[in-house]
C-alpha positions in Angstrom: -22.7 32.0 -120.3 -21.8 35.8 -119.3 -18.5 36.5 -117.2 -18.5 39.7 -114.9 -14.9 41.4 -115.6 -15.0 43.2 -112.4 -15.6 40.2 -110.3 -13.0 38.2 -112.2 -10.4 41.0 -111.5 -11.0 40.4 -107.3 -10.1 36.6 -107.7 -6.8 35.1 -107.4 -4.6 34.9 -110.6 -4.3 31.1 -111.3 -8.9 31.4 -110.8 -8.5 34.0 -113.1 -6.6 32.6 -115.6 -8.6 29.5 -115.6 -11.8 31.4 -115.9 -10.3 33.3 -118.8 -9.6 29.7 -120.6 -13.1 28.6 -119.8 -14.7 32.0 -121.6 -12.5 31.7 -124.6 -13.5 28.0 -125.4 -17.1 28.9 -125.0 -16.7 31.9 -127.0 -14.6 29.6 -129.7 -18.1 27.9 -130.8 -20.1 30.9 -131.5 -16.9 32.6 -133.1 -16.7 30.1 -135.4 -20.4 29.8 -136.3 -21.5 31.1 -140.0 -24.6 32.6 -140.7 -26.1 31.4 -144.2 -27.7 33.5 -146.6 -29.4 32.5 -149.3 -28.3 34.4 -152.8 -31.0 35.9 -154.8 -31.6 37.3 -158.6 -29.6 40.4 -158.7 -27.0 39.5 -155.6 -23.2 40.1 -156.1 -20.8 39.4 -153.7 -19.4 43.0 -153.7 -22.9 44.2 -153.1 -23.2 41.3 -150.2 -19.7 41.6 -148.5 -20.4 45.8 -148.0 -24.1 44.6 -146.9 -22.9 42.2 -143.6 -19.4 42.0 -143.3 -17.0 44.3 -141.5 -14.9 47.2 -143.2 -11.6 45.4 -142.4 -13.2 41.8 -144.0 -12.1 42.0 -147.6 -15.2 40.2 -150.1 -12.0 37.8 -151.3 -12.2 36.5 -147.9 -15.9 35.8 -148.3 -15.4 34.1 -151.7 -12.4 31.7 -150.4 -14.2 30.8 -147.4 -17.6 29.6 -149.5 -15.0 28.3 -152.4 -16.6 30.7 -155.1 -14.6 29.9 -158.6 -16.1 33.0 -160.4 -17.2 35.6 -158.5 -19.1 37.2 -161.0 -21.8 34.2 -161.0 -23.9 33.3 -157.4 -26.1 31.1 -158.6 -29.5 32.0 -156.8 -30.9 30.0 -154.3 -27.4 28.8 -153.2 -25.8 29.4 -149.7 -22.9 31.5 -148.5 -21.6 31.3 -145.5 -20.5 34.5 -143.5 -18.3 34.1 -139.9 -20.0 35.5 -137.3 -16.7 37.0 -136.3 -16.7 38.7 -140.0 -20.1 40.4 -139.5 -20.7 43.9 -139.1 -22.2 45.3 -135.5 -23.7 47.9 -134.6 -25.8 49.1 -131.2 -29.3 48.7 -130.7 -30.8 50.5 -128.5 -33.7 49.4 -126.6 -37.1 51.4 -126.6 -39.9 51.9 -123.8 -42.6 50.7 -124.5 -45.0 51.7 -121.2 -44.7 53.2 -117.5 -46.3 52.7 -114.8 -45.9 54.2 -111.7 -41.9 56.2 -110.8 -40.0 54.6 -113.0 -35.7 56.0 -113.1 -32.7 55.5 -115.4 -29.4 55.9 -114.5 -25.8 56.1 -116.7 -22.9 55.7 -115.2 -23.0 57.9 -112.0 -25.0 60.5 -114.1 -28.2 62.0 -111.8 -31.5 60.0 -112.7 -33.7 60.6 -114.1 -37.6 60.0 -115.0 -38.3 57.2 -118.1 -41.4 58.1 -120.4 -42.7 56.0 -122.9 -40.7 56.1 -126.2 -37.3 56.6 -124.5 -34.3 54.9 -125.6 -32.0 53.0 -123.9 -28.4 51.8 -124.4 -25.8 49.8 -123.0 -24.6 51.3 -119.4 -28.3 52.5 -118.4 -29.5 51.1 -115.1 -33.4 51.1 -115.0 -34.8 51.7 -111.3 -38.7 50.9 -110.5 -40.4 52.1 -107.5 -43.1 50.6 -105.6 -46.3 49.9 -107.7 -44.0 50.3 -110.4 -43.3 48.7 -114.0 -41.8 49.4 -117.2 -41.8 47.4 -120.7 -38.6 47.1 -122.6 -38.6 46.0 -126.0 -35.5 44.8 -127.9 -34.0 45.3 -131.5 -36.0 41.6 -132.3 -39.1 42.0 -130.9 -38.3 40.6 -127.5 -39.7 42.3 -124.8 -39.4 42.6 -120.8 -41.6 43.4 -118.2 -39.9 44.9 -114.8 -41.8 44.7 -111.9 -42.1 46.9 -108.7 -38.7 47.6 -106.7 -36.6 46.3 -109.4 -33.0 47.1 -110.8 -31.9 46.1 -114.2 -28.8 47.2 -116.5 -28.7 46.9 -120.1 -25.2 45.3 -120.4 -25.4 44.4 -124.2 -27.7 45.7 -126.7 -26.2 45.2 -130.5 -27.2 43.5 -134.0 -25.3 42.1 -136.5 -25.8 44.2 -139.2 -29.1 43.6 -141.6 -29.0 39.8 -140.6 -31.3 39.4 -138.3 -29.4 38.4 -135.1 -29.7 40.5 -132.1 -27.2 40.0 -129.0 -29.0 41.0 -125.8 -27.7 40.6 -122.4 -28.8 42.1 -119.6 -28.2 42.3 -115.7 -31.5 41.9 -112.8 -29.9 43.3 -109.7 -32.7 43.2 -108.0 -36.6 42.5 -108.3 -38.2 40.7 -110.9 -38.6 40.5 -114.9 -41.2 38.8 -116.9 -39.8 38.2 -120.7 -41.3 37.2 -123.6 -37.9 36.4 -126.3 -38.5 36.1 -130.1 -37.2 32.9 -131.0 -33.5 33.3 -132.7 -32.8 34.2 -136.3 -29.7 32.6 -136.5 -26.5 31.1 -134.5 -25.5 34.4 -133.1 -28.8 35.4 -131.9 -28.7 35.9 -127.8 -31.1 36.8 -124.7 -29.3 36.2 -121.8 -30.4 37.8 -118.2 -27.4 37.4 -115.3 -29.1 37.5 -111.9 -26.4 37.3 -108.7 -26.5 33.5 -108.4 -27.2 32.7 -111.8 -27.5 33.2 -115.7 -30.3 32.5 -118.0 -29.9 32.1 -121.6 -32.5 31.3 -124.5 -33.0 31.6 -128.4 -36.7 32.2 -127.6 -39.6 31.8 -124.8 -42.0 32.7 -122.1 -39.9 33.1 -118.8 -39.9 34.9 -115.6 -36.4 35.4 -113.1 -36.1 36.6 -109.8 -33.2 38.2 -108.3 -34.0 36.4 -105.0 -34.1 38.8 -101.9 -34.8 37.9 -97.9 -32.6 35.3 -98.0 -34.0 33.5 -101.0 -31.2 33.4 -104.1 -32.9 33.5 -108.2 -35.1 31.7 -109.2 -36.0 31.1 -113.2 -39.8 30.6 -114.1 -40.4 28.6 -117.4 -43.8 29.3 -119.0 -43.0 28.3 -122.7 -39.9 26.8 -124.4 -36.9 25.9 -122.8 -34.1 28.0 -120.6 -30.9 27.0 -119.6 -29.8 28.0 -116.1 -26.1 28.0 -114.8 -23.5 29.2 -112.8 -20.2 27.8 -112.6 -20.9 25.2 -110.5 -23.2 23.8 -113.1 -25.9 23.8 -116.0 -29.8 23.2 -115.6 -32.3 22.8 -118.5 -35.8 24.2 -117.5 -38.6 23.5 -119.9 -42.0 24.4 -119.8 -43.9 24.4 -116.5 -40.7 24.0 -114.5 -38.8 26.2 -112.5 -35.0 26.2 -110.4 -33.8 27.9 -107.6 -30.1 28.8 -107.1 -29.6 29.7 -103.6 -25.8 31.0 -104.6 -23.4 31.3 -107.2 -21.2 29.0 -104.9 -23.8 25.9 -105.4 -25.1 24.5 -109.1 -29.2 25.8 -110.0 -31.5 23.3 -107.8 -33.0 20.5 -109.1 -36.2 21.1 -111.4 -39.6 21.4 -109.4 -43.0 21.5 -111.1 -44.5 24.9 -111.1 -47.9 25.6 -108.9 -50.9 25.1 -110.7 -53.3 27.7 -112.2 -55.7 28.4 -110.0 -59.4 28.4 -110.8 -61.3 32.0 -111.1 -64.5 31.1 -109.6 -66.1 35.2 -111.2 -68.0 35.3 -113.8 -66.2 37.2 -116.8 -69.2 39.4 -117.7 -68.9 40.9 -113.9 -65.1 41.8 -115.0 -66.7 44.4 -117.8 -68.2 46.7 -115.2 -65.5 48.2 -113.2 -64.3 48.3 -109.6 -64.7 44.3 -109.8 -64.4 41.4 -106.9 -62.1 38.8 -108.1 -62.1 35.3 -106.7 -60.3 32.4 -107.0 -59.9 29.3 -105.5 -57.4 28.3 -103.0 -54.0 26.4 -104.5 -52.4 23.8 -102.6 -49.3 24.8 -100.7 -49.6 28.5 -101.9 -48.7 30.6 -99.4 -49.7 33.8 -101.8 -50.8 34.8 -105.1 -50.1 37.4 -107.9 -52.6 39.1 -109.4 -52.4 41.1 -112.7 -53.9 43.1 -115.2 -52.5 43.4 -118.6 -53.0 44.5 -122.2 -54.5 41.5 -124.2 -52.8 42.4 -126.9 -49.6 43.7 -125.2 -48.9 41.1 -122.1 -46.0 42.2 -121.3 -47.3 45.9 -120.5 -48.7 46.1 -116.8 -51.6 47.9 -115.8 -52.0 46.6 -112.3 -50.3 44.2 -109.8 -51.1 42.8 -106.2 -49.8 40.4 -104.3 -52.3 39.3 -101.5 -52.3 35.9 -99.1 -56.5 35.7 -99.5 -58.1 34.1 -102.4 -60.2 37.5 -103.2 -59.2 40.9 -104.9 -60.9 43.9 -105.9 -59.9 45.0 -109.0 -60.1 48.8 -109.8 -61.0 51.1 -112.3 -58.5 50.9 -115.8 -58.4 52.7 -118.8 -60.5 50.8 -121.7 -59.4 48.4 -124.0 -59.5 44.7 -124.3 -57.5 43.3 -121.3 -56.3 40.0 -119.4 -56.7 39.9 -115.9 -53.9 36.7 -114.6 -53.7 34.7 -111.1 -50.5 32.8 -110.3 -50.0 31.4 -106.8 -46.7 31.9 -104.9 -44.8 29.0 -103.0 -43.3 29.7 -99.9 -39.9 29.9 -101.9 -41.2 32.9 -103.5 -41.8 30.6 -107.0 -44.7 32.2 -109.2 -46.3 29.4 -110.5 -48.5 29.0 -113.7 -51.5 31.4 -114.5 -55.2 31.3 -114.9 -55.9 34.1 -117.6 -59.4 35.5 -118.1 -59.8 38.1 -120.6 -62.5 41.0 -120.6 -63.4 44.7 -122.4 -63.5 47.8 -120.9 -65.2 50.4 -122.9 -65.4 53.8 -122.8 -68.4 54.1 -125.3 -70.8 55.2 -125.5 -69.9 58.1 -123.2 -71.8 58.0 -119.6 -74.9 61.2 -119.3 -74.5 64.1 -117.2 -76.1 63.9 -114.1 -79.2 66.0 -113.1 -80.9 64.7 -109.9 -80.7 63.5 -107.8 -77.9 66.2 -106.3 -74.6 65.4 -104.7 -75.3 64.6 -101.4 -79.2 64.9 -101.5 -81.1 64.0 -98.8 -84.7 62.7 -100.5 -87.7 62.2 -98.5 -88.9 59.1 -100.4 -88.2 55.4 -100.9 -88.6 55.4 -104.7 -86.4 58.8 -106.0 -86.8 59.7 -109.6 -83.4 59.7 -111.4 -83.1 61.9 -114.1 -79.6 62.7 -116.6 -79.2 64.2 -120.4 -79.7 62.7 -123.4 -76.4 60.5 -125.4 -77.2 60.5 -129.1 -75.5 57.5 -129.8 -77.3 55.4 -126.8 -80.2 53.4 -127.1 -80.6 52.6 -123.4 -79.2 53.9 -120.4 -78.1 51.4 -117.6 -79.0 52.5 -113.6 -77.0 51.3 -110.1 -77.7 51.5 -106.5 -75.4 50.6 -104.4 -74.0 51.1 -100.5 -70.7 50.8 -101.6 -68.6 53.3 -103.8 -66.7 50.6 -105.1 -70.6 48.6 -106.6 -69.1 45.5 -106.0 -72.6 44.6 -104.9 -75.4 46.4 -106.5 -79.0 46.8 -104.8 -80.5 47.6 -107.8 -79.9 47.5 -111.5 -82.6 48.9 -114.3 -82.3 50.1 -117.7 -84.5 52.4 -119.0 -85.1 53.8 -122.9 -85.8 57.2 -121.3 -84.1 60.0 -119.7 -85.3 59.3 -116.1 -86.2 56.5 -114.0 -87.7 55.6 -110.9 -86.4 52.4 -108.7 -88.9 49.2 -109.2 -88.3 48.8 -105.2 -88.4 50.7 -101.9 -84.6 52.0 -100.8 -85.3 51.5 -97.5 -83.8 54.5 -95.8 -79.8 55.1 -95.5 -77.0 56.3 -97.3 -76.4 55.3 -100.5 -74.4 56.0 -104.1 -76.1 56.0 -107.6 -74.3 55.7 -110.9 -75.4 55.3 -114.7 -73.9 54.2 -118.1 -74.8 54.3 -121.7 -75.6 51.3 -123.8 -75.6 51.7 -127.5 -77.5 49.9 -130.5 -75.9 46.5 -130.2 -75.5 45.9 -126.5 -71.8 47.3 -125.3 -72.5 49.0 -122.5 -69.8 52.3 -121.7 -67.8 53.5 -118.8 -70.2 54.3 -115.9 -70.4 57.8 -114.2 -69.0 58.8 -111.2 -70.7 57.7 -108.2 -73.0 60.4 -106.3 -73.9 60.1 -102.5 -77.4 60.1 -102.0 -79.1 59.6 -98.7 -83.1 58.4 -98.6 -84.9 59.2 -94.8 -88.2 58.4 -93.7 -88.8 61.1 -92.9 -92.1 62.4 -94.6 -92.2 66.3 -96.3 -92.4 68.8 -94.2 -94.6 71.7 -96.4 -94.0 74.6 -94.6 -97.2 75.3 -94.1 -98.0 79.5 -94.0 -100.2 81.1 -91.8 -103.6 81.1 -93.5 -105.2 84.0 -95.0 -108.8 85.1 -94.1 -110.4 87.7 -96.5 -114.0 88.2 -98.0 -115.1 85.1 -96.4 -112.3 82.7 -97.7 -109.9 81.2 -96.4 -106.3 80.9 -97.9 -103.5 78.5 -97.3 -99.9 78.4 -98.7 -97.1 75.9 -98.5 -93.6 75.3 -99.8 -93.6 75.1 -103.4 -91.7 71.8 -104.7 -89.5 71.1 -107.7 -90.3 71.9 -111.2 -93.4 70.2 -112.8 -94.6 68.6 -109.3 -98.7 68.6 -108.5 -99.9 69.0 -105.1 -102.7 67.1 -103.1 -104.4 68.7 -100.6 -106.6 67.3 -97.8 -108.7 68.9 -95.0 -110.6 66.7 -92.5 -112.5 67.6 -89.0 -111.6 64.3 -87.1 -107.7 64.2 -88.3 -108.3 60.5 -89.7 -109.0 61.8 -93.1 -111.4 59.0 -93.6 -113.5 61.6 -95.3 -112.3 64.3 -96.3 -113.8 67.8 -96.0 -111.2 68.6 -98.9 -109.3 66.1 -101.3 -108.0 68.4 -104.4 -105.0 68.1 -106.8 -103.4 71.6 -107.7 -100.9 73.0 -109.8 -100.0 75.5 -107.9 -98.8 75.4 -103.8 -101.9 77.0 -102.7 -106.0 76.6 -101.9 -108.3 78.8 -101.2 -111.8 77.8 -99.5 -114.8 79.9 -100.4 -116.7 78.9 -97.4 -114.2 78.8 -94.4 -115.9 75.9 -91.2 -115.5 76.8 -87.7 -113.2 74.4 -85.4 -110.1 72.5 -85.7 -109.3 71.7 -89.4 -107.0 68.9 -89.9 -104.2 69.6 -92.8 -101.6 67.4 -94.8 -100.2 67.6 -98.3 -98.7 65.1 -100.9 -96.6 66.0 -103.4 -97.0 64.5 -107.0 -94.1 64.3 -109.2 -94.6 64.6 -112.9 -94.8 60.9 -113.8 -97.7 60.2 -111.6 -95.6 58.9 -108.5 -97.3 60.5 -105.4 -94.5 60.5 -102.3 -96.0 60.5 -98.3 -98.4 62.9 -96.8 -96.8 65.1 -95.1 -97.4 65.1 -91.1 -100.5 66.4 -90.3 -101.3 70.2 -89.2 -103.8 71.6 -87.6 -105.6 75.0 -87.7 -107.9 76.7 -85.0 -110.9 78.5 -86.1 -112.3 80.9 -83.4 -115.2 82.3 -84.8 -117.4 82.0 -88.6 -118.0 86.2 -88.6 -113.9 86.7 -87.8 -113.5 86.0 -91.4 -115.7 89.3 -92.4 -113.5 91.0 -90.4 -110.3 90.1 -92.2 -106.8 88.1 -91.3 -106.0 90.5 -88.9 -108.1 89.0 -86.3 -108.0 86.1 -87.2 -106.5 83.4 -83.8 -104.3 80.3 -85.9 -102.8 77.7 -84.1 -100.2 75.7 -86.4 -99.6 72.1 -84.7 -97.4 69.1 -85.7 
């Protein structure tokens, strides 16, 4: 158990004194544990005695306690025994292993200041997390702590005993919450113990969350693998895996054991999880009254990459950088106990790398249901992957198709509206990349208007001009009497924006133009126009007296 000095100094003498008996007898045990080594070829016990123990620890002490006759023969493969009390310590300092989100430490009334990754920290430092905050601590063993969001730890003891093995952490949670993985001990001196307000947790290796308790609500202690003992000084709990105890104050003994929630049920199908933003669902968990959603490092657990606490059984989860990662669902009882988690694991990838862009534009307005897409070549894709979507976040695509080429047109109608487009690469063997950023596109019914120019009458012909389109489009004219185009005076396909009529009729001529895009997809007529033709003999006379009317 762990003993705050301060708060022993504010009680009365004759609690203090008893308290001070109480720590020495439960520090007797561990000071008179040995650690055991076993000799090997070569070993001496001059060479051992300056390897563990202390400078004040004479190696004649070390032969009398193991009863060595000569000490110039260890047989190898037998035992010695060293004190723990004889061994050398030195600090260990802990290191960062990942940020997220402002992250502080603090020494001793010293200003704060900002924790990177790779920092290290020693006894005295306070570590402060703000909100959508973590940071993962690893210790001298291996063990390794996650702090969550609005938490406050200090690093009270952080030592080894020499080259043995055994690592003494102990470590205070103010306020907030820790997640701890603890590499199992390596001997009888080995320690992980966290003191929250109301309690103290101490184990020799495990999976375990604590709370701090806030609102109200005193620590609680989370067991996900192995065993943890709980206490105060009221009493002693054991909590073993898939259990959990409260302890409302340090006045009252840790709560009886209570089972933790079940792990819900993710009702989304993994592959969705690979294509980020992503909805997450779950199903509901009997007397939750919340759940916990997180995204870690597969590899890594312990390091955070996103957290949400929500009362709904759905979650969107964003965009993350790549790698292979474990997205985790825990429900929450309404004694703010985390209960057990549903895992799912999924890849991000960032390769191959997404194409540039190149129509349609940012923000484009396109007069046709079925818009040809178009982007650069990747030279390590084999196919690249198209969405359509109403919503930024494509949590539920209109349209998916994947192409060979470098453009594509939609297999359906957009019907017209405001929508957002995105593409990825897919290389040889299937893994499709990171997808583009999204682009605004918006599709209207409205049909092409051509700009139709005033005609031009000259040597007996007639001219007419429109608004040229984009690069490598055909044109369509028509020209009808009636305006039903049933049959057409004039149905020609042209390269260039432009026709000229070598003998001009008198009347009303009905006009409308298609454009043809490169791949053969032909978009609306444009509204019809129409043109007034005074006279046959104007059109010796030239444009100049020529009467147009131009009507929608």
């Amino acid at each position: 158990m762990t003993v705050r000095v301060t708060r022993l100094l504010r009680l009365p003498l004759a609690v203090r004194a008893l308290a001070l008996v109480v720590l020495l007898l439960s520090a007797a045990p561990l000071l008179a544990q040995d650690w055991t080594y076993r000799v090997r070829p070569g070993d001496t016990i001059w060479d051992l005695s300056a390897r563990y123990l202390k400078p004040s620890i004479a190696w004649e002490q070390l032969q009398s306690h193991n009863g060595i006759a000569d000490p110039y023969r260890l047989p190898p493969g037998s035992q010695l025994r060293f004190p723990v009390a004889w061994l050398q310590v030195q600090p260990a300092p802990a290191r960062v292993l990942a940020v997220r989100g402002p992250v502080h430490s603090q020494t001793d009334g010293q200003p704060r200041r900002e924790v990177a990754e790779g920092d290290l920290l020693r006894i005295g430092q306070e570590l402060f997390t703000g909100d959508d905050a973590s940071v993962t601590v690893v210790f001298a063993d291996d063990s390794r702590l996650q702090l969550r969001e609005q938490s406050r730890l200090r690093l009270d003891q952080l030592s080894r005993y020499g080259r043995t093995g055994m690592v003494d952490t102990r470590l205070r949670l103010e306020q907030g919450r820790a997640s701890n993985r603890v590499t199992p001990a390596n001997g009888p001196a080995s320690r992980y113990i966290i003191d929250a307000p109301t309690a103290t947790s101490s184990v020799r290796g495990t999976v375990f969350r604590v709370s701090a308790g806030r609102d109200g609500r005193g620590a609680a202690t989370e067991v996900l693998e192995g065993r943890v003992q709980v206490g105060n000084r009221r009493g002693q709990r054991l909590v073993t895996h898939g259990q959990a105890t409260r302890s409302p104050s340090r006045d009252a003994r840790p709560a009886d054991l209570e089972a933790l929630l079940p792990a819900p049920v993710l009702t989304t199908d993994p592959q969705r999880l690979a294509t980020l933003p992503a909805a997450l669902a779950w199903q509901p968990v009997p007397d939750a009254v919340g759940y916990r959603v997180e995204v870690v490092r597969a590899d890594q657990p312990e390091v955070l990459l996103f957290a949400r606490d929500t009362d709904t059984t759905a979650l969107t989860l964003p965009d993350l950088p790549p790698g292979d990662l474990r997205v985790l669902v825990r429900a929450v009882s309404a004694e703010q106990v985390e209960g057990l988690d549903a895992g799912q694991d999924f890849q991000v990838r960032d390769q191959p790398i997404a194409p540039l862009t190149v129509r349609p534009l940012h923000g484009q307005t396109i007069n046709s249901p079925r818009p040809r897409f178009e982007w650069t070549r990747v030279s390590d894709a084999a196919r690249t992957v198209l969405q359509i979507a109403r919503d930024p976040q494509f949590l539920d695509p209109l349209l998916e198709q994947d192409t060979r080429a470098t453009h594509l047109r939609p297999g359906q109608d957009l019907a017209p509206g405001d929508y957002v487009w995105r593409i990825a690469s897919v290389d040889g063997n299937g893994h499709r990349g990171r997808y583009s950023q999204p682009l605004p596109l918006t599709i209207t019914d409205l049909p092409i208007d051509p700009a139709l120019q005033p005609p031009e009458a000259a040597k007996g012909q007639l001219t007419l001009r429109w608004q040229a389109g984009e690069a490598g489009q055909r044109y369509r004219v028509q020209l009808d009497r009636r305006g039903d185009f049933a049959t057409p005076l004039l149905d020609r396909e042209l390269e260039q924006p432009e026709v000229t009529l070598k003998r001009p009729w008198r009347g009303t001529l009905h006009v409308r133009v298609q454009y043809i895009d490169e791949d053969g997809y032909a978009g609306p007529f444009s509204p019809t126009q129409q043109i007034a033709l005074p006279c046959r003999t104007c059109y010796g006379a030239g444009g100049g007296a020529l009467l147009l009317w131009l009507l929608l």
